[in-house]
N, C-alpha and C positions, 0 to 999 in steps of 0.2 A: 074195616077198622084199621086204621094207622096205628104201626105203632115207632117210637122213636129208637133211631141208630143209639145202641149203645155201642163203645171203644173202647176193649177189653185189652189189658196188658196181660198179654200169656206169662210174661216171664213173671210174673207176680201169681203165687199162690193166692189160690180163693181158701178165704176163712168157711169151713165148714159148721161152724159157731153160729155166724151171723145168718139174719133169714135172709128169703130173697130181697125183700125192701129194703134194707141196709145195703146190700151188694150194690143194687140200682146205684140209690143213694152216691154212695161212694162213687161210682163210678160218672154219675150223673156229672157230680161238684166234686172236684178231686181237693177243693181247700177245705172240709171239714169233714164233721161225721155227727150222724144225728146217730139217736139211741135207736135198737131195735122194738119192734112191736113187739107189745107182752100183752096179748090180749086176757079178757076175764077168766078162761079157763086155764087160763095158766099163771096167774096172777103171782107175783111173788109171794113167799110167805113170810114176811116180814118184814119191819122196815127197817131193821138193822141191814138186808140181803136190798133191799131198796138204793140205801146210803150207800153200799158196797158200788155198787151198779155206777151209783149217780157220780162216784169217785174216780172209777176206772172210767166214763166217758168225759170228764172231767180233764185228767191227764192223756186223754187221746185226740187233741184236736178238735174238739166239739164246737157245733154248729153254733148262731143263737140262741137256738130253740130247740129243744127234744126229739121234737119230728118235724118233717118237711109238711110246712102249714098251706104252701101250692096255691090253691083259690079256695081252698075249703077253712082256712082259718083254726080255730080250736075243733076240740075232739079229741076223744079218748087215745091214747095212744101206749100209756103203760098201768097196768094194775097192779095194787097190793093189797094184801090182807091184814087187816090189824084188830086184833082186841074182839075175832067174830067174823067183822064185818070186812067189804069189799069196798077198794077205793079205787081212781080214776086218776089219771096225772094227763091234763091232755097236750097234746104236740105242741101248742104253742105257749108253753111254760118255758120262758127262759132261764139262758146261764145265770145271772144274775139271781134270778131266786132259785133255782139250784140251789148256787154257791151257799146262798144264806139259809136256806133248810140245813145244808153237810154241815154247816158249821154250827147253826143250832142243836144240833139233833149231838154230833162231838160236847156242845157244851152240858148236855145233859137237862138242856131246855124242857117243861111239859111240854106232850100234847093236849091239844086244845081243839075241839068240835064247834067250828060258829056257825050258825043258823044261814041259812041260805035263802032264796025264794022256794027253791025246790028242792033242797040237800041240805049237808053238812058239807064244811070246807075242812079240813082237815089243817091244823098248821102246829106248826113249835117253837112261833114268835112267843119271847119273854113278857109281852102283855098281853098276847091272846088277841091280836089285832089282826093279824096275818101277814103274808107276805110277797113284795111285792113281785108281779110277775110269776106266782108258783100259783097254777091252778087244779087241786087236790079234791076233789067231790066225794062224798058218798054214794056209791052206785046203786 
């Protein structure tokens, strides 16, 4: 198995914070930064601690998309817990509904559970319509 050259700047501290996919990441595409994996068992617990996240990657350079979506497309990539239950945010949710979830969620918008083929979508659009490009599941 190959694996690809990564080019590591020494003189640049490694974040101890970040997992190793982010590190990649970063170093892969030195113009953005996707969010780290937050898988199920570590799920945030809250979506106030969500919005925090979704704000700090927001003012850091962020990518189009949450996570590096490569050939695999959507998929889980961040979890959070709300109200119980366990939700899904997957990689290829863009900035763009980011943006429009932080600023919903600041306006003090409901949440709003809509029916899926196989889930709940979770969202905090003002008519319970959803939002576009944020893809939010119930796990």
């Amino acid at each position: 198995m190959e694996y690809p050259f990564i080019e590591i700047d020494l003189e640049q501290p490694i974040n101890p914070d970040l997992q190793i996919e982010n590190q990649i990441d970063e170093n892969m595409n030195n113009n953005c930064n996707h969010m780290a994996v937050i898988n199920r068992e570590n799920a945030y617990e809250s979506l106030k601690r969500l919005v925090d996240e979704f704000k700090n990657w927001i003012n850091n350079n962020p990518c189009e998309t949450i996570g590096d979506i490569g050939n695999f497309g959507g998929g889980a990539h961040l979890h959070v817990k709300h109200e119980g239950e366990t939700y899904r945010i997957n990689r290829d949710t863009r900035l763009d509904g980011v943006r429009t979830f932080v600023e919903n969620y600041d306006n003090g918008n409901p949440i709003t559970l809509i029916p899926t083929k196989t889930s709940f979508s979770l969202v905090n659009d003002i008519n319970g319509t959803g939002i576009r490009y944020f893809y939010m599941y119930r796990v």
